[in-house]
C-alpha positions in Angstrom: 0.0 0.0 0.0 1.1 3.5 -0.8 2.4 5.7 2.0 -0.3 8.3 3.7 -0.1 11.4 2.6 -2.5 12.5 5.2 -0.3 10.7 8.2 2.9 12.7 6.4 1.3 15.9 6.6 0.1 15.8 10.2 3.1 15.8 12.1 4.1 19.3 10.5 1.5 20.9 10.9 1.6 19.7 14.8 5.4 20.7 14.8 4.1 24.1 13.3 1.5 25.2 15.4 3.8 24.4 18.4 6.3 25.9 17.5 4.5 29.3 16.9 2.6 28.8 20.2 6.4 28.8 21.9 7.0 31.8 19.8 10.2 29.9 18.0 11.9 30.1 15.0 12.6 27.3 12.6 15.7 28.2 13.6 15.5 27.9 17.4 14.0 23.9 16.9 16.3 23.3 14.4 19.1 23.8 17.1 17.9 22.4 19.7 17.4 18.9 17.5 20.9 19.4 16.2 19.4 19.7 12.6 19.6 22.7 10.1 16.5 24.8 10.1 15.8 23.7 6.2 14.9 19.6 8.1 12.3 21.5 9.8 10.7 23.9 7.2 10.4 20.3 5.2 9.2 18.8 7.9 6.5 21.3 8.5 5.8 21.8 4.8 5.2 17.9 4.8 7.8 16.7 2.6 9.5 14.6 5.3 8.7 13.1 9.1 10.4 13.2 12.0 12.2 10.4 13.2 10.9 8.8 16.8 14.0 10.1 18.2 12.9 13.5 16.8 9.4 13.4 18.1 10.4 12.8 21.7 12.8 15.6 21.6 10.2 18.2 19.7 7.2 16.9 22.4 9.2 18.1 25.3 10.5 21.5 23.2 7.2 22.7 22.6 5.3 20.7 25.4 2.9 18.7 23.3 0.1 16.9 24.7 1.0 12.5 25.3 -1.9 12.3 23.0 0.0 14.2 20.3 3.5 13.1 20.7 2.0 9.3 20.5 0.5 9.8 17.7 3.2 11.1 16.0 5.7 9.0 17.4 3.2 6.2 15.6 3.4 7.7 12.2 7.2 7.9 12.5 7.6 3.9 13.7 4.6 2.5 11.0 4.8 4.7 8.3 1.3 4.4 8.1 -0.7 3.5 4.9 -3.7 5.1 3.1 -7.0 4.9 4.8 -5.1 4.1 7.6 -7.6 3.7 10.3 -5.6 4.3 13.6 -9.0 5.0 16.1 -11.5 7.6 16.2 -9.2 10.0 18.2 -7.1 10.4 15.7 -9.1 10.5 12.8 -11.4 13.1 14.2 -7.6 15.1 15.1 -6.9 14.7 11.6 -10.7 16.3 10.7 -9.6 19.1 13.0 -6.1 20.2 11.4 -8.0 20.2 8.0 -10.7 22.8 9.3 -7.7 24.7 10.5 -5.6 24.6 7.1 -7.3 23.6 4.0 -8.8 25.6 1.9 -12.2 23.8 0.8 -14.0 22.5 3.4 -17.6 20.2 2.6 -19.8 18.8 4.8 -23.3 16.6 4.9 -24.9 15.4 7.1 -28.5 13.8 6.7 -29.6 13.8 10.3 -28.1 16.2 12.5 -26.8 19.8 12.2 -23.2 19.2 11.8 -21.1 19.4 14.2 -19.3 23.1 13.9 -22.7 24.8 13.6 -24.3 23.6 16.6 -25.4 25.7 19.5 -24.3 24.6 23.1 -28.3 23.9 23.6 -28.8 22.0 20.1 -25.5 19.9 21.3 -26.3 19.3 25.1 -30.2 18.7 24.6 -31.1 17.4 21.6 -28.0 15.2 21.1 -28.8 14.0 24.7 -32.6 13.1 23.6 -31.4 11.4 19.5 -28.3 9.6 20.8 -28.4 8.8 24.8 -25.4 10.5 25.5 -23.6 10.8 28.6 -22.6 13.9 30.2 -19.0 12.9 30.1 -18.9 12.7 26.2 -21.1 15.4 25.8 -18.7 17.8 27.7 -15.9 16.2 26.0 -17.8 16.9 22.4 -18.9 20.5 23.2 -15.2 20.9 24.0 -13.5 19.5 20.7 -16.5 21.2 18.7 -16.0 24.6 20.0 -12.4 24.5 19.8 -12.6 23.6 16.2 -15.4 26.7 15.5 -13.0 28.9 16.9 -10.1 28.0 15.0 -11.9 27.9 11.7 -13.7 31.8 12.8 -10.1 32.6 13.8 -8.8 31.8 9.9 -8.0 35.2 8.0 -7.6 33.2 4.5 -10.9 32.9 4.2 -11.2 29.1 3.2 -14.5 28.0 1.0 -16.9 26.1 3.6 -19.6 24.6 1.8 -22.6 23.0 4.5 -25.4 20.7 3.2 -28.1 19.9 5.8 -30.9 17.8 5.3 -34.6 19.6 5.9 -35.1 16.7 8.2 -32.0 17.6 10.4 -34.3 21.1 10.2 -37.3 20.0 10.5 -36.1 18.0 14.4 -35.3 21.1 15.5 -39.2 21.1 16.8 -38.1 19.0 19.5 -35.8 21.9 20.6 -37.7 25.2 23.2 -38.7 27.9 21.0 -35.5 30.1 22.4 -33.5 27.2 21.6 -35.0 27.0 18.2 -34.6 30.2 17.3 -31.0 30.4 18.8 -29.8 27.3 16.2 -31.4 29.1 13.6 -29.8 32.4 14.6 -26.1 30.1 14.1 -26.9 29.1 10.8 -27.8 32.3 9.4 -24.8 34.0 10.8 -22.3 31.3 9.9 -24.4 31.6 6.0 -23.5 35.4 5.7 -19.5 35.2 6.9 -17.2 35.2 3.4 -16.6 32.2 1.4 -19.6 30.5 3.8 -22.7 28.8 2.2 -25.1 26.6 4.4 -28.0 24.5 1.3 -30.6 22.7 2.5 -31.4 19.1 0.5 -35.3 19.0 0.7 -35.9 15.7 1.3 -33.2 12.7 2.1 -32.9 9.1 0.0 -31.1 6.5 0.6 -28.8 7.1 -2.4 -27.3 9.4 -0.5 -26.0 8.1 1.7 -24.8 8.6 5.7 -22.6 11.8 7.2 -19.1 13.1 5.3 -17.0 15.6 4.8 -14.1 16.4 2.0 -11.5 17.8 2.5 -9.5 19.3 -0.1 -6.0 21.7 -0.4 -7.3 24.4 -2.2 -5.1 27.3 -2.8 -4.4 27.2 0.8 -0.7 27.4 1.5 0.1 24.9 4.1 -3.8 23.0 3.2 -3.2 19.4 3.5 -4.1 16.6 1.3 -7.3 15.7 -0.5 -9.4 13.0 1.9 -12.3 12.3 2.9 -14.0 11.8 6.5 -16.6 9.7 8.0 -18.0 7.8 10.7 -20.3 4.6 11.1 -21.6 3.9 14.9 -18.1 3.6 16.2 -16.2 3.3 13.4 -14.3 6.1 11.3 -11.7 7.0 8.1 -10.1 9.5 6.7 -10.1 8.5 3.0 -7.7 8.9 0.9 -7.7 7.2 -2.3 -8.6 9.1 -5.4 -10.8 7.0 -6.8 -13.1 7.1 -3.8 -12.9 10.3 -3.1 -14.3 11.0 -6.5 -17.3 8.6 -5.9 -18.0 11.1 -2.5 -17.4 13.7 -4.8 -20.2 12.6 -7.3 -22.7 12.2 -4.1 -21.7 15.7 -2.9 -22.3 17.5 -6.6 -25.6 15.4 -6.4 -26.5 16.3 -3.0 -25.3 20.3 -3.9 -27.8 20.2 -7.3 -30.0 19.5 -5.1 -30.1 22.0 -2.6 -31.3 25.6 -1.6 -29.6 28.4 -0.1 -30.9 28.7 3.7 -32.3 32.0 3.3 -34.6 30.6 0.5 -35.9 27.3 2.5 -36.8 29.4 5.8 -38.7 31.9 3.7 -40.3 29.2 2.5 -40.6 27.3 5.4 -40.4 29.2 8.5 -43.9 28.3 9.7 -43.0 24.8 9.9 -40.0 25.4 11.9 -41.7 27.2 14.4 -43.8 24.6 15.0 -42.7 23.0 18.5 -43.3 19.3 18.7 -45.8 18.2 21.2 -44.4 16.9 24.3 -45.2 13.4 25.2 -47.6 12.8 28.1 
């Protein structure tokens, strides 16, 4: 099997954002590694991956979480191949880096609003109601999804996100208080207007198309990662990265998107059904 491009990528862009949390120069981890600053600017451009050695030495430089410096010290020892699938964690880590550097960003989801356009009450309540979540990975989820909203908002290359919701995903928001109704609505809308942001609606949901993914392509973003796709069954996940299945997600996703409406246009056409509250059970 071909080497992961993905798993190549990741550990630079880790080693990046580290390093310019420390407030370090190539320079500066280059000399403490014993290396010349040109190993790291490949390293972090994704051309080449730090030895084990290398990611012990860069975990404790710019103090990386034992979750990160694991994973990296993974990639280093396997080498790992496409569609790796390592375990959830690091999958959804993967997801997370690509919100943060690539430049077009697509995402469906036939059931739920996704999961960087939630409000805190559309995540703690109604996820609590559809799924039986706990309070433990609910607080863990609000966590990692706020995280990644913030990074995204904090982006000033103003990468393409393109959001495809389901009018049934709307539609349950009826088992949602009006205020927190109105509040999720409120998100969309204001996520719709920002630059380079679109949020469709898919009227009604088939099975052809399938469960929950997102792409994730490079763009013209400069340090934007590989082309791959993401998503999750139950308790499964991948990141995908084969080409030719990336283009059969990429045929659902131009069928979903021909599909769709802009937001703006289904809730002026709809916005008496969505203020309908769902009748609580006796």
């Amino acid at each position: 099997m071909p080497e992961s491009k993905l798993a190549k990528w990741f550990p630079g862009r880790v080693v990046s954002l580290g390093r310019k949390t420390k407030r370090l120069t190539q320079t500066d981890v280059a000399n403490f590694l014993g290396k010349n600053y040109q190993t790291i600017a490949k390293m972090e451009q994704g051309r080449s991956c730090p030895s084990v050695g290398d990611c012990y030495a860069l975990a404790d430089l710019l103090e990386l979480s034992d979750e990160l410096r694991d994973y990296m010290i993974d990639i280093a020892r396997n080498e790992a191949q496409s569609n790796f699938r390592a375990d959830q964690r690091f999958n959804a880590i993967c997801l997370q880096y690509a919100e943060m550097y690539n430049g077009v960003i697509c995402k469906w989801d036939p059931l739920y609003i996704p999961g960087i356009a939630q409000t805190r009450a559309y995540h703690f309540k109604f996820l609590r109601m559809a799924e039986g979540s706990t309070d433990q990975q609910l607080n863990r989820g609000w966590k990692f999804k706020l995280e990644r909203l913030k990074a995204l908002l904090a982006r000033t290359d103003n990468p393409r996100v393109v959001i495809l919701i389901s009018e049934t995903a709307l539609l349950n928001l009826r088992f949602l208080p009006e205020a927190d109704r109105i509040e999720q609505l409120k998100r969309l809308q204001y996520l719709d207007s920002l630059p380079n942001w679109e949020i469709r609606i898919v009227p009604a949901v088939h099975l052809e198309h399938g469960g929950a993914f997102d792409i994730y392509r490079a763009g013209e973003a400069e340090f934007g990662g590989p082309d791959f796709v993401y998503t999750e069954v139950l308790d499964d996940s991948w990141c995908i990265e084969e080409i030719p299945r990336i283009e059969r997600y990429d045929e659902r996703w131009k069928f979903l998107l021909g599909k769709s409406i802009a937001l703006k246009e289904h809730l002026d056409d709809r916005r008496d059904s969505l203020a309908e509250e769902h009748p609580q059970r006796e």
